[in-house]
N, C-alpha and C positions, 0 to 999 in steps of 0.2 A: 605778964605784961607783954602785949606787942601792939607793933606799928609801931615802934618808936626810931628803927632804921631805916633813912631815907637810903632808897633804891636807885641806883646809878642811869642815868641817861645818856644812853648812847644813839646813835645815828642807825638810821632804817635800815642801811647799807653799807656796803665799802666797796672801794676797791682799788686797781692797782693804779697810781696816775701818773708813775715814772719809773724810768727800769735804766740803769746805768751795767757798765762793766769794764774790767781791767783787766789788760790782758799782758803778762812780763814782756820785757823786750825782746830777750832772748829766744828765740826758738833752735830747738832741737828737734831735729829730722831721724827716721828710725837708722842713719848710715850711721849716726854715733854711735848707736846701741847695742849692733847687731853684732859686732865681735867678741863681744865680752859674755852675749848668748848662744854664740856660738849657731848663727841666725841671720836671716837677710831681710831687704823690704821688703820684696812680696810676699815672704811668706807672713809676715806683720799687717802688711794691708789685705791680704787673705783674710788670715785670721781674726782679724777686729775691725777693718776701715780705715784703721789710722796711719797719719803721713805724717806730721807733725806732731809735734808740743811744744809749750812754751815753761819755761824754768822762772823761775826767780831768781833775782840778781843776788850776792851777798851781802849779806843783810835787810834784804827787803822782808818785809814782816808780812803776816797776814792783816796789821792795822793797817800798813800801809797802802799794799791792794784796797781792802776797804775801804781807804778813804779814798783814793780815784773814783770806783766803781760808784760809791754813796755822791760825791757831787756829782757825779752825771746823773744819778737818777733823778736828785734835789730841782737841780735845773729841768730835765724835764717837765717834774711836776708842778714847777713853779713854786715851790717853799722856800724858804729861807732854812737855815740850820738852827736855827732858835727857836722853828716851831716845830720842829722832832719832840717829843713827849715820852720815845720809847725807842729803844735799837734791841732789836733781834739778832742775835750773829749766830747762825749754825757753821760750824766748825771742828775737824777731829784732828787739827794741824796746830793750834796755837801752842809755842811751846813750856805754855805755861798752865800748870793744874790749878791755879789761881793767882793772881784775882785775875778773873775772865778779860777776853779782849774788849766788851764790846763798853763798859765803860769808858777804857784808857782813846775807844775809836771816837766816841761823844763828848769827851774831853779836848782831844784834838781838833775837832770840828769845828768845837762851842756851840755846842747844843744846849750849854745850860747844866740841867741834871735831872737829863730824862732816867726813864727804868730803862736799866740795861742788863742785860744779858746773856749768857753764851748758851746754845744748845746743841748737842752730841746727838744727832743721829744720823752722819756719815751723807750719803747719796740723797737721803728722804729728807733732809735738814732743812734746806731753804721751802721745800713744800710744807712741813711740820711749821717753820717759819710762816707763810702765807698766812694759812691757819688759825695759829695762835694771833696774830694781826690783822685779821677778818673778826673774830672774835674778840678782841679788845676794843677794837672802834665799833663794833657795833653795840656794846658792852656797856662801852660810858666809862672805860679807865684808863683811852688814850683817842687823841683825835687823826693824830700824825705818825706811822710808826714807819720807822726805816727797818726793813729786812734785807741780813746780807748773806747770802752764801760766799764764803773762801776757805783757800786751800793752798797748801804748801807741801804738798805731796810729797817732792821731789826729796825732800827730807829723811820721808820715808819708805822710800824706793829700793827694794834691792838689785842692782845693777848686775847680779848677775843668776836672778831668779828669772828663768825662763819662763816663766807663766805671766810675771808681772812685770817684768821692767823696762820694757815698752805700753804699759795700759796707761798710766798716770800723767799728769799735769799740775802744773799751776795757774792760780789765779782766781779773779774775783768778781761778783755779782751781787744785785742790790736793787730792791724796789721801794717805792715809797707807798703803802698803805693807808686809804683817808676815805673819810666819809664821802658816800654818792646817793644821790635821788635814785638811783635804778640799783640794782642786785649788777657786782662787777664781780663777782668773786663765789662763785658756789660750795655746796658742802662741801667739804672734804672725804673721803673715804681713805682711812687711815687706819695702820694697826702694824704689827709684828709677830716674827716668829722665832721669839727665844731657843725653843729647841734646836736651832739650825744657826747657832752664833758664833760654832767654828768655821764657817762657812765662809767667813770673810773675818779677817781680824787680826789684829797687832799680834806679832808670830812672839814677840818676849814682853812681858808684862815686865813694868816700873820697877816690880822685885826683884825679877830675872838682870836688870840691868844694872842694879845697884849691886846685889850681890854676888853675883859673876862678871863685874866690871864690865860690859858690854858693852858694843858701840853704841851709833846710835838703833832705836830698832826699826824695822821693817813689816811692811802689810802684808801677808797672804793669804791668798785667794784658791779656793776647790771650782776653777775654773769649769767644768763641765756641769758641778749641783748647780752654781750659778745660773750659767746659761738655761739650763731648765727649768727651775725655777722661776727666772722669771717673765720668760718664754709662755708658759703654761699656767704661772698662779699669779703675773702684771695686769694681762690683759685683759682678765675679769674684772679684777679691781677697775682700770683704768672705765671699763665698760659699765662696773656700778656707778662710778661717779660721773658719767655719762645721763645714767636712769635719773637719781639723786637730784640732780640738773636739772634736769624733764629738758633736755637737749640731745637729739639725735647725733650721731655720726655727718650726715651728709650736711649738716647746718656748721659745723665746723670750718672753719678757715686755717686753722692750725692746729701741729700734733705736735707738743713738744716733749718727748719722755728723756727722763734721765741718760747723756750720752757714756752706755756700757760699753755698747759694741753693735757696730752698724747692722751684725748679723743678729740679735735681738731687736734692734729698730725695728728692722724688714719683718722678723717674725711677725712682733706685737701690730705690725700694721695690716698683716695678713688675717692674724685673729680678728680682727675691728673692723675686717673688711672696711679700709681706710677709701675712703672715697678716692683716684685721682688727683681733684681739685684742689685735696687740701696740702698744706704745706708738711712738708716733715723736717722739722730739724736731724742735720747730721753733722752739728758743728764738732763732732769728735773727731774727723777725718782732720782737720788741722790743731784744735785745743786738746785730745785724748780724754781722759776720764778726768775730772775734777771732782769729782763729787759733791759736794755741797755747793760747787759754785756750778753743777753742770746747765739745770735749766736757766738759769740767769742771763747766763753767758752766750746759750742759745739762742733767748728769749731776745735779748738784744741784737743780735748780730741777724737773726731775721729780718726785725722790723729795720734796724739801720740797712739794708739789702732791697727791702723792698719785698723780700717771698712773703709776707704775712703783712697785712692790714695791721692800719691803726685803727683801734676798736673794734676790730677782728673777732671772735668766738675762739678759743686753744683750751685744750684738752693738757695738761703737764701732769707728771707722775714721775717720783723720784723714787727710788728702791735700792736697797744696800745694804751694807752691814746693820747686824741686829737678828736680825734680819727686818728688818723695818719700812713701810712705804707710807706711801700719804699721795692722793692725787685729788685732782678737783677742776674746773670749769671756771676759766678766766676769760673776761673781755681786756682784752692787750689796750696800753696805755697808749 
């Protein structure tokens, strides 16, 4: 027996039609940091670009980020919170192994009782995010989907591992994903590299802290595999999903890659023989690493700047623990 399952109807295309972000009150300058590494600012803005970061207050939550972040995107795109249908939250901060955040974040909105869900893949998350939210509205089993990247880093920071405890940030990003007459959102070029998962990653797993009473735990990073890594196997990626596009380099208006460290920015721009003209985010020099919320927060602070057009062409590519990436070809909201 077939043909008896009707086949979902989804929209020709998508794409992105609001982009919001939240940024803590609090900033932190690398002169807080540097005694306890035993460490100064330049040799921090040396080594990564970064001047600042922004904390979270106590008690601010990563739903709460979320929800600033989520109505500014709302508002841009002109929706209401009641025609959300789906919330995406990529996330490796919430401190809760369930029930996920992005429910309890669509509950506080009143979006009704869209699908919601949380997804773990660190710096690639909100791209993984796009993604998965390109493919549902074109799908036919969402019309509306809000995607968020956030992070509460600062949580899991160790303040006096010299490798890391000036790389991190907090805070929050958010786009609103919807059907469009024209292609807003290109394939994605996505994947991972398990063999390489010590490479970035929670230094004591949930056992280690249950049964040795530990504090709370902490990220660490093999800061040099990093760097070359993704130095050397980003740029490709970023450059198939260039091809994937059937979108050149020099038609770009914008380059937004995951903010790691301005000296793989520069690299990866130098692979991609990045045109001049086009814009590069480096909102790391003030927000630091945020990972999941990294492009969002970019994404936004350009266009509100004015270095990147509205409806602009950008290039985003996220990459991080997993070792996992995801990038793809957006026209900016």
């Amino acid at each position: 027996m077939t043909g008896l399952i009707t086949p979902p109807s989804g929209a020709a295309h998508a794409r992105i039609s609001g982009i919001g972000a939240y940024r803590p009150r609090r900033v932190v300058p690398n002169s807080e940091l540097v005694e306890a590494i035993d460490s100064s600012d330049e040799w921090i803005q040396e080594r990564s670009g970064i001047k600042t970061r922004h904390f979270a207050g106590d008690g601010e939550s990563v739903i709460d980020m979320s929800e600033f972040a989520t109505r500014d995107a709302l508002a841009m795109a002109g929706i209401e919170a009641g025609e959300v249908d789906a919330v995406i939250l990529a996330t490796v901060t919430h401190p809760y192994q369930t029930p996920a955040a992005a429910p309890a974040l669509a509950d506080r909105m009143g979006m009704g009782k869209p699908a919601a869900f949380d997804i773990s893949a660190a710096c690639a998350g909100y791209c993984h995010g796009i993604s998965l939210a390109s493919d549902m509205v074109r799908g036919g089993s969402a019309r509306n989907v809000a995607v968020v990247g956030v992070e509460r880093l600062s949580d899991f920071t160790s303040r006096t591992d010299r490798g890391t405890a000036f790389i991190f940030g907090d805070g929050a990003g958010a786009a609103i994903v919807t059907a469009s007459d024209t292609a807003g959102i290109g394939p994605t070029v996505w994947g991972s590299e398990g063999d390489k998962w010590d490479v970035i990653a929670q230094n004591e797993s949930w056992i280690d802290v249950h049964e040795q009473k530990l504090d709370w735990p902490t990220i660490g990073m093999q800061g040099q595999r990093v760097f070359r890594w993704a130095v050397w196997s980003m740029a490709p990626v970023a450059q198939r999903a260039l091809e994937v596009a059937g979108v050149t380099v020099d038609q770009l208006d914008a380059f937004i890659p995951h903010q790691a460290n301005v000296r793989i920015i520069d690299a990866m721009c130098k692979q991609l023989k990045m045109p001049d003209h086009v814009a590069v985010a480096r909102d790391i020099v003030d927000s630091a690493n945020t990972s999941a919320a990294s492009v969002p927060l970019a994404t936004e602070r350009m266009l509100r700047e004015g270095a990147a057009p509205r409806g602009g062409l950008a290039l985003q590519i996220g990459f991080g623990a997993g070792l996992s990436y995801a990038a793809q070809v957006i026209t900016l909201p």
